[in-house]
N, C-alpha and C positions, 0 to 999 in steps of 0.2 A: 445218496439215492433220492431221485427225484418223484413225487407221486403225483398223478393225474387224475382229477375225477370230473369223472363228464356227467349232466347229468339231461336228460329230456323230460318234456311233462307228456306224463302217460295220459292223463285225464279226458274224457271227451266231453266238450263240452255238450250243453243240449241245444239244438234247433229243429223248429217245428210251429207249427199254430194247433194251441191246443186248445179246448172251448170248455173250463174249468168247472166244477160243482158248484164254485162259487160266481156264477155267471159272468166272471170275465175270460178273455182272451187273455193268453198268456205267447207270444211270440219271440224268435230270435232266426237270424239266418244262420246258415255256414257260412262263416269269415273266409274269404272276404266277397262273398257273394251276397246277392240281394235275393226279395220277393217280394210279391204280392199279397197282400191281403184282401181280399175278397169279397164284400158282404151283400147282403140285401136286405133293408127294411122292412119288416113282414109286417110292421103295425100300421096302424091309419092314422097313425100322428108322426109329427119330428122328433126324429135322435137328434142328441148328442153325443158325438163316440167323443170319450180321453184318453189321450195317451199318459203313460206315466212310466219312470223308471226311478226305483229309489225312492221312491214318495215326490218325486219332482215332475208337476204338470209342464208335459214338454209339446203337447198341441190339442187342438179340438177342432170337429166338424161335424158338419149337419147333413143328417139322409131326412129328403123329404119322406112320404109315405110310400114304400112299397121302391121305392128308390135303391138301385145297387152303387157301390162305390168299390175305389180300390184305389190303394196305400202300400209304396213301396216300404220295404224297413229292411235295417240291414242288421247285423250279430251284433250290437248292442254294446260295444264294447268289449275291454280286457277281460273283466273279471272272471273266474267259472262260472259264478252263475246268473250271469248279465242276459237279462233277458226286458221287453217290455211288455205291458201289459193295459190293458184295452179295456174301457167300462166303456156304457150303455147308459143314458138318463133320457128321462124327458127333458121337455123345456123350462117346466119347474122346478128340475133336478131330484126328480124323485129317480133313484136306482132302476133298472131293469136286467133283467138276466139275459143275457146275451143270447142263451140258448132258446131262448124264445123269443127275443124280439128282434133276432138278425139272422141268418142264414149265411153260414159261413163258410166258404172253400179252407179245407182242412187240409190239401194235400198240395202245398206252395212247389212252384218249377226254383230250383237257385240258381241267378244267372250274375253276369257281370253288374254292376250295378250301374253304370250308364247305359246298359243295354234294355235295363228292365223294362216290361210294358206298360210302367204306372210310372206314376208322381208318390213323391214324399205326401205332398197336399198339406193340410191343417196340422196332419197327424205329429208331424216331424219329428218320426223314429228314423233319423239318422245319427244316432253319436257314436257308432264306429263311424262312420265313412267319414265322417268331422275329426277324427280323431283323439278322441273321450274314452 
């Protein structure tokens, strides 16, 4: 008697841009789709946004003051809970809360990822689309 077992992963993973307690950005898309990240500068000095995943600085850029930008990123990889995640500093690297020093579209479109209507830019949240 021969036995079969099949098996699927039930799990959903998460995606979303979400604007955290702890003043970061937390994002990821729906695999294998991309988005936009959205921001604007509300202060009267220069950002620095970091990207990071895993503790690994994977890009950085500058919003002049009051400057909007926008940063494609795609589902972040395999894992379930693969996601990247976004700080805010000055130029002297002092922290800032996202929630107050950026203005952030929270409700990304997810689209083909060369269709997207941004760039990766500085940020370079792509390691799914690299595949990582």
């Amino acid at each position: 008697m021969a036995l079969l077992a099949v098996g699927c992963r039930t799990e959903r993973l998460w995606s979303g841009i979400d604007v955290q307690l702890d003043g970061r950005i937390k994002l990821a898309s729906e695999q294998p789709r991309c988005g936009c990240l959205s921001v604007v500068n509300t202060t009267n000095g220069v950002l620095k946004l970091q990207s990071v995943q895993g503790g690994q600085l994977l890009g950085e850029a500058m919003l002049r003051p009051k400057e909007p930008g926008s940063f494609r990123f795609d589902w972040a990889g395999t894992a379930a809970n693969a996601s990247y995640l976004v700080t805010a500093s000055t130029l002297e690297g002092r922290s800032l809360d996202a929630r107050k020093a950026l203005l952030v579209e929270t409700h990304p479109v997810w689209t083909f990822c060369d269709e997207a209507m941004c760039e990766y830019g500085g940020l370079m949240m792509n390691l799914g689309d690299r595949g990582r």
